[in-house]
C-alpha positions in Angstrom: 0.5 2.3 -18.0 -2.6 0.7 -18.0 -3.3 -1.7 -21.2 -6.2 -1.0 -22.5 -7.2 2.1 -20.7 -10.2 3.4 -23.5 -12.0 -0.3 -22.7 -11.9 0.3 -18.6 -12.7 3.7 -19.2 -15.8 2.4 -21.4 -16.6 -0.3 -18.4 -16.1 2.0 -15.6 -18.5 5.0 -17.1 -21.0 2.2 -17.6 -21.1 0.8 -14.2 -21.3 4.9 -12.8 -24.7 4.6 -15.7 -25.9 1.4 -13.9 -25.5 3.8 -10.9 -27.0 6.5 -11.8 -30.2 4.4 -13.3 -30.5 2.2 -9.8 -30.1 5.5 -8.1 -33.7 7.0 -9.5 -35.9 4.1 -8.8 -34.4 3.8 -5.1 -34.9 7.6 -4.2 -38.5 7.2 -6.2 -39.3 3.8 -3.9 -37.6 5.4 -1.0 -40.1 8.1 -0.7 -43.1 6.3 -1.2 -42.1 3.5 1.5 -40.6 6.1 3.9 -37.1 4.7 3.6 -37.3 1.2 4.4 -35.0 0.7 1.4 -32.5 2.8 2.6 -29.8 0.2 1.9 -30.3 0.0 -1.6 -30.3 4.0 -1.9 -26.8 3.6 -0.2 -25.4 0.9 -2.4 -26.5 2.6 -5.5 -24.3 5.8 -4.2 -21.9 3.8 -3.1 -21.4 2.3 -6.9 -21.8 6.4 -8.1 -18.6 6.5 -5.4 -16.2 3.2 -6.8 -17.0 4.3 -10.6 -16.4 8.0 -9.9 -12.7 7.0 -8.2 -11.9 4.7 -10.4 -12.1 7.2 -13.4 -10.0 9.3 -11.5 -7.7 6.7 -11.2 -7.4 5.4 -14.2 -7.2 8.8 -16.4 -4.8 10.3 -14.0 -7.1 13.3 -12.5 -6.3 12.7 -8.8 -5.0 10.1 -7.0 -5.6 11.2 -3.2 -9.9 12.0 -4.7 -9.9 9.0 -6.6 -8.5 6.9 -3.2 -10.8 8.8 -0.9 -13.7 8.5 -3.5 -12.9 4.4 -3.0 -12.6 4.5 1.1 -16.4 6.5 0.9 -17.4 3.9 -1.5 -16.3 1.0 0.6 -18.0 2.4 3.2 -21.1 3.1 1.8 -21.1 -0.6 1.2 -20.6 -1.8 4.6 -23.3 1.0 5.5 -25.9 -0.9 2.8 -25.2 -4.3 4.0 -25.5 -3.3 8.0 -28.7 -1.6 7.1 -29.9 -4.4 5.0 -29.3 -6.7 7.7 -31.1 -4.7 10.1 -33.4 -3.4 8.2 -34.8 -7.4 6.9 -33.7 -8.9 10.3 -37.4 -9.1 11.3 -39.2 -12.0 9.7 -42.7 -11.7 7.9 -45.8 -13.0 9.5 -45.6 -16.0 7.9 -47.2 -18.4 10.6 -49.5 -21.0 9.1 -51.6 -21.5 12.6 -54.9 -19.7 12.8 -55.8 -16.8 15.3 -56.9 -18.0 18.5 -60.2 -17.2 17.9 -60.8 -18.4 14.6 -62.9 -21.4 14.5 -63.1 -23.9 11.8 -66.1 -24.2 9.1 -67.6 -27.1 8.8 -67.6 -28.2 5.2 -70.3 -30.2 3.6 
């Protein structure tokens, strides 16, 4: 018995609406930067995954899918932070010397 079983269910389909909302702008930014924000496209399907389970879970529909529905979350979430690791691990250009080249102005 879980006390107050209408409230989680309440939280729970709102975090799978969060989800669902993160998910659009991702696959929308996702095409247009070819996929360099592939960790956030994962993340947001891996919180479609946890809310999904966890409604299973709570109103009884199936244990074992609600369970695996949570492993594949969890792992969708280890995917997002690998690839966000690797995918940000390269620093910007954000070197304040000038070009070898570049030769100063002379200001008056």
């Amino acid at each position: 018995m879980v006390i107050g079983r209408r409230y989680w269910n309440l939280i729970w389909y709102g975090i799978l609406l969060l989800g669902l909302l993160g998910l659009v702008p991702s696959l929308y930014w996702g095409r247009r930067t070819h996929w360099r924000n592939l960790d956030e496209v994962v993340r947001a399907c891996g919180t479609i995954f946890v809310s999904i389970g966890m409604l299973f879970l709570l109103n009884r529909v199936s244990s074992w899918a609600g369970q695996l529905l949570m492993i594949v979350a969890l792992g969708c979430f280890i995917a997002a932070f690998i690839l966000g690791r690797k995918l940000h691990a390269t620093p910007p250009d954000s070197d304040d010397s000038p070009p070898p080249n570049h030769e100063p102005r002379n200001r008056a």
